[in-house]
N, C-alpha and C positions, 0 to 999 in steps of 0.2 A: 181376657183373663179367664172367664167362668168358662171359656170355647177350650182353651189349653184343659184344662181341670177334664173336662169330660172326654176329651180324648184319650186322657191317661188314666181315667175307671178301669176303661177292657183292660188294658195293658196289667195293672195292677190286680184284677181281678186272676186273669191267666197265670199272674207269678203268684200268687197262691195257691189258687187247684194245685201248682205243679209242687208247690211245696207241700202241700197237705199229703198227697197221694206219692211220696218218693219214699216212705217206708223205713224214713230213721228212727233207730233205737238205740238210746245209749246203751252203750258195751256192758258198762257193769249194772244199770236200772237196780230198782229194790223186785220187780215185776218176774226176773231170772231167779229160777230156783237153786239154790246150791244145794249144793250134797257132801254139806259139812257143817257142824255145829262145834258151839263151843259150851265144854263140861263143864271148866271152872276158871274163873282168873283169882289169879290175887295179885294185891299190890304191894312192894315194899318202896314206900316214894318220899320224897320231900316237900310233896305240893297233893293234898288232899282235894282241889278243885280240877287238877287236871285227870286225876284219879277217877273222879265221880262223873266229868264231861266223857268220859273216854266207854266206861261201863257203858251207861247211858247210851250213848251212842253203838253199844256193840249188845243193847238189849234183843234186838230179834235173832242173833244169833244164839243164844240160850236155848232156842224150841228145840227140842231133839228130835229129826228125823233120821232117815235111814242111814245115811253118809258117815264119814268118818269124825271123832270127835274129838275135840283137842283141848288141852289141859292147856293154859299160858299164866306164867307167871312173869309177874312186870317190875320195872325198876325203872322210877321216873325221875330224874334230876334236873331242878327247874331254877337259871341264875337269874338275876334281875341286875347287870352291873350298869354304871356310869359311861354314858361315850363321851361323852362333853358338856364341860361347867364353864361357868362365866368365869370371869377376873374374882369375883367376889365368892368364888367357889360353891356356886351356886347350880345345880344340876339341870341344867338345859334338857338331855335325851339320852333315852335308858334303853338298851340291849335286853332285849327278851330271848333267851335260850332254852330251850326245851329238847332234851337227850331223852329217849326211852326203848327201854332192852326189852324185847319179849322172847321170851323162855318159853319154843310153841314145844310141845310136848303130846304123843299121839301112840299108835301102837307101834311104826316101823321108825317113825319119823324123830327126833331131837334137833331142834335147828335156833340158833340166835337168829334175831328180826332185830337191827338197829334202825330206828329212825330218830332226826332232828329237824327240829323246826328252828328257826331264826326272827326274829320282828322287834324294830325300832319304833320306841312312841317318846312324844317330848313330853316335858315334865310339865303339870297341869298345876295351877297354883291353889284348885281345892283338891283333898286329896277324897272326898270319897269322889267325885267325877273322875280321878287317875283313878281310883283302886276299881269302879265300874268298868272302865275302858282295857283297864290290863284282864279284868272277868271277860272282855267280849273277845279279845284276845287267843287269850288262853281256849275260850269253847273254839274259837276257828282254829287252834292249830288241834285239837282234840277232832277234828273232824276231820284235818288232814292227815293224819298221824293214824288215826280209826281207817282213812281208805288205804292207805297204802299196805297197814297190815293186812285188812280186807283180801286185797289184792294177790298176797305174798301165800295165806293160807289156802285161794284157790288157786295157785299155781303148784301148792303143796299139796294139795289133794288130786290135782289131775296127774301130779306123776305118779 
């Protein structure tokens, strides 16, 4: 046993070096400079936490450097409906829907950004541990919702 274990040291040692030194970097890292900020957002929404996960999340792009800088204005509408209840009508699991428009606004540029997020959670029988969990929820689609515009504004500024 302890003879197998030392023979697969080197082996295991080599599949590292080779990983270490192969030189990947995510595509969009925070470590890439853009050459775009953002002037001002405002919100007109129905859910004031997805509002404030989304800012938050789009905090380092406030710093004004040299690049182009864009105005967005948002429109967040957040459903929370029923998928299915017991016999006793009772709410088993809830449809989390998350719609949001951004309004990018720029000197050449005027462009709608739709994106939606989707996520099912079952019904918790205390509600502040449901109302916690639909909160950690809501910050993960706020951060996917945050890259995709991310995304969409540097494809906006390299054209």
């Amino acid at each position: 046993m302890i003879r197998l274990m030392i023979k697969k040291i080197p082996a295991i040692i080599l599949i590292l070096l080779f990983l270490q030194g192969c030189g990947y970097t995510p595509m969009y890292s925070k470590n890439q400079k853009v050459n775009f900020y953002i002037q001002s957002i405002e919100f007109n929404d129905n859910d004031k936490d997805l509002a404030s996960f989304i800012k938050s999340n789009l905090n380092n792009y406030f710093t004004k450097n040299t690049g182009t800088n864009f105005t967005i204005n948002t429109l967040i509408k957040y459903e929370k409906t029923a998928v299915s209840k017991t016999a006793e009508a009772v709410v088993e699991e809830y449809n989390l829907k998350t719609s949001v428009s951004f309004q990018v606004k720029s000197k050449n540029i005027d462009k709608m950004i739709n994106v939606s997020e989707t996520s099912n959670i079952k019904n918790f029988s205390d509600e502040f541990e449901e109302r916690e969990y639909e909160l950690m929820i809501k910050k993960s689609m706020a951060r996917s919702i945050t890259s995709r515009l991310l995304i969409q504004l540097a494809s906006l500024n390299a054209n």
